[in-house]
N, C-alpha and C positions, 0 to 999 in steps of 0.2 A: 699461670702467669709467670714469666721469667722473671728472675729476681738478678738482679745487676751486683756488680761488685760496692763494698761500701764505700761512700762516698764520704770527702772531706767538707765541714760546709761551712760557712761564712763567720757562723758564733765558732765556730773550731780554731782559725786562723786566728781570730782575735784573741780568743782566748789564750790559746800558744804563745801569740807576741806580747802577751800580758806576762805569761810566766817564762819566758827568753826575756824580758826587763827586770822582771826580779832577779834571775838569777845572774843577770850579768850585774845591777846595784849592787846585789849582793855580795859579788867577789869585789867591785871596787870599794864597797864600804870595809873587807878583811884588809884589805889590801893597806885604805890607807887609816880608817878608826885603828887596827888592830897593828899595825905596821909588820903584816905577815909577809916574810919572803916566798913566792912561789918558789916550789924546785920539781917540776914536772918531769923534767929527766932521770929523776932518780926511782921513778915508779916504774920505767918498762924491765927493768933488771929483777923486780919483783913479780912477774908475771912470768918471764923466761930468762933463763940461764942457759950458758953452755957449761957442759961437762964435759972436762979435759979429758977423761978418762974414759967416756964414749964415743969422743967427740963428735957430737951432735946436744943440739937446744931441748930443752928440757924442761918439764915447766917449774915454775919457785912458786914460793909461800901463797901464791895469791891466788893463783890456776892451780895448784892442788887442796886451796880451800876449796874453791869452786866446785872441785869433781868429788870432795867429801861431801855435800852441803845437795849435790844432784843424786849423789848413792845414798843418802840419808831419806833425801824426799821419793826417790823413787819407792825405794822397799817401804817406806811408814806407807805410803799411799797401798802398796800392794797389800802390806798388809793391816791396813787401818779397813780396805773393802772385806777382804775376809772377818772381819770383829764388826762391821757393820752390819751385819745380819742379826744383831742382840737386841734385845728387845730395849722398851721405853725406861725403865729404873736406871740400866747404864747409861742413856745418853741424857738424861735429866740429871745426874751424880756430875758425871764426869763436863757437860757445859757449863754447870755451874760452878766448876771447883777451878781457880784461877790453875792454868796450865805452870806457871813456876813452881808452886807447892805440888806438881803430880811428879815432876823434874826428878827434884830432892828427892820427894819419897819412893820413886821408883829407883834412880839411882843407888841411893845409900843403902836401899832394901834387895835390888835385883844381884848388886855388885858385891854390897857386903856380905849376905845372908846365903843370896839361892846361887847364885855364880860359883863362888864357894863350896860349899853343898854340891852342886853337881862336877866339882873339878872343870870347872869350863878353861880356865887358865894355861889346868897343863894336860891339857887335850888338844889346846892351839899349838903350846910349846912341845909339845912330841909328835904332833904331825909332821910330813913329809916337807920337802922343801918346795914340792910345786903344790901342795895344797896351801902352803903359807901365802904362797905369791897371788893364788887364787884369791884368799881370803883378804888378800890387799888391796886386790885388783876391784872385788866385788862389792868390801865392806870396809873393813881398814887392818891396821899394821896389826901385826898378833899382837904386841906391846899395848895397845888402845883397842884390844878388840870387843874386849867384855863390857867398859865405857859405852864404845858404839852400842854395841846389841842395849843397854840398858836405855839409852838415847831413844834408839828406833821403838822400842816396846810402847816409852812413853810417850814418844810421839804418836806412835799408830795408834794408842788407846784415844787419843785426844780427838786427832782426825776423824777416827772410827765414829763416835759422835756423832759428827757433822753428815756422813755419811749413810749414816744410818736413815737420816732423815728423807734424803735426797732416795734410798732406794724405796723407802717406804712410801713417798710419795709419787714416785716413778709407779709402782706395780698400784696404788689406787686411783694412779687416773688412765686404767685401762676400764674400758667399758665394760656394764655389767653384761652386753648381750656378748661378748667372747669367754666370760666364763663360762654364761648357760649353753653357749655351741659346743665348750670344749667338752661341759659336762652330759650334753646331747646325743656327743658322739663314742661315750664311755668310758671316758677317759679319767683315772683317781684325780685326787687333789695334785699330788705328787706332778704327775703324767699333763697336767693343767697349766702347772707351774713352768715345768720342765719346756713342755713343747708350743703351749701359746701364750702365756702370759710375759716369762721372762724374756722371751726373744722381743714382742712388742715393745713390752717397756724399755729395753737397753739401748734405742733409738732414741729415746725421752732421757735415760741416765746419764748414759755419757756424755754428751755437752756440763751438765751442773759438776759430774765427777772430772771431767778434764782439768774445770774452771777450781776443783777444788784440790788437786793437785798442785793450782799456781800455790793457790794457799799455802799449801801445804810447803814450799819451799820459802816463803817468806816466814812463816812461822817456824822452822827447822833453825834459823836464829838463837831460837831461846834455849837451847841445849849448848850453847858459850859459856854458859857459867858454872857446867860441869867442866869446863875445857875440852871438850869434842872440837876438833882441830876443823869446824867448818869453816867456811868465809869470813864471817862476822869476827870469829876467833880470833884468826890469821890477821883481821885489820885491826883487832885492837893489838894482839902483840907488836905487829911493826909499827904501830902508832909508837907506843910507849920505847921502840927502838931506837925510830930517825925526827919521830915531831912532826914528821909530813902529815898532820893533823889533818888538815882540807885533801890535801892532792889525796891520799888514803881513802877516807869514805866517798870522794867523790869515784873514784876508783872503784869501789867495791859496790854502791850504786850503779852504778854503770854497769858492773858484773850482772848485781840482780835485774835489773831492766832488760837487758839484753834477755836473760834466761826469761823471766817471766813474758816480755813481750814479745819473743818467739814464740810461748807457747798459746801466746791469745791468741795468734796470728794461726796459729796451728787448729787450737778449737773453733775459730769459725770458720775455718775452711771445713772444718769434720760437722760442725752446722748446716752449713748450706748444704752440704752433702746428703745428710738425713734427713733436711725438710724437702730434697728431691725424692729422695727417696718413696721417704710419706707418700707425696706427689703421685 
């Protein structure tokens, strides 16, 4: 059966015009309960700069939270799927333990203790001048770098979790007559894994792991209150700069939506693809 693209449908629209009337109440009730001056102009100068000295546009406080905040979620995800492989005590420990208290105690422990301990510090500051750039490019400023790395650990443990579930569920609901084929045909546990199981399932995984990715960039948030120079970061310090209270988080909302609703946009397209595939 051919499957058509998604359609928008009647409760959608409505629903929509219900929440375009909230939000436009909503800024007339800021506007005139709160007697808030709008100043929307002052927010594209926080997105992009020119620099005199390259002369060329450049991005400011707000697009290089954004590209910390995409480098923080990409690597926790990369490596939240590698620690996903751990069995049931981790991810029963770590779901239940509010991700704020994993923050602190992996920061104050990874940063003060073991970072320390292994000189991570001044192995970034006596590297070369393009590994520095790399580690910029990739992760963040040598200055904030050992921060990041403690950020990402704790992130990836958190996600790793969630994770875990999604792959363990993926590889049980392969049927039991493909492991007796694979086992039919001589093949170890290993070699079962390796050649029929995993490749089956990761038609089944990917969709929930994409979808757990978005997660994983709205949840990369909570690493602000170590001061990890993400988005969230970025909008509370020019909050507390200029006052642009509203225009700022609407700002930065708009950030997140964009990213996240690119990337749904993105996994059902990678859906429709593998239920072809199935096909």
């Amino acid at each position: 059966m051919r499957r058509g693209k998604t359609r928008i449908s009647g409760f959608d629209m409505v629903l929509g015009s219900f929440v375009l009337a909230g939000m436009v109440y909503m800024a007339y009730r800021i506007s005139v309960g709160l007697h808030y001056k709008w100043d929307w102009g002052a927010i594209p100068q926080y997105l992009l700069r020119y620099d005199q000295k390259s002369q060329e546009w450049v991005p400011n406080i707000l697009l290089q939270g954004l590209y910390t905040t995409i480098r923080l979620s990409l690597w926790g995800t990369v490596f939240a799927t590698a620690i996903g492989l751990l069995g049931r005590t981790y991810v029963e420990l770590v779901r239940n333990t509010p991700p704020l208290i994993l923050i602190f105690i992996f920061y104050f422990f990874l940063s003060g203790q073991i970072m320390s301990a292994l000189g991570v510090d001044g192995l970034v500051a006596s590297a070369s001048g393009g590994t520095r750039d790399l580690l910029s490019l990739f992760f963040a400023t040598p200055s904030r770098f050992t921060a990041f790395v403690s950020a990402l650990i704790t992130l990836a443990l958190f996600e790793g979790a969630y994770i875990t579930e999604i792959v363990r569920a993926g590889i049980q609901s392969i049927e039991k007559g493909m492991w007796e084929a694979a086992y039919a045909l001589g093949l170890s546990r290993w070699q079962q894994m390796r050649y029929v199981v995993l490749p089956l399932a990761a038609q089944r995984i990917l969709p929930p792991l994409a979808g757990q990715f978005i997660s994983t960039i709205k949840d990369s948030a909570i690493v602000s209150v170590i001061s990890i120079q993400e988005l969230t970061f970025q909008g509370m310090e020019l909050m507390s700069a200029t006052y642009l209270i509203f225009e700022v988080w609407i700002t930065i909302t708009a950030l997140y939506l964009v990213l996240t609703l690119s990337l749904s946009l993105a996994v059902e397209r990678l859906e429709i693809h593998l239920r072809r595939s199935e096909a």
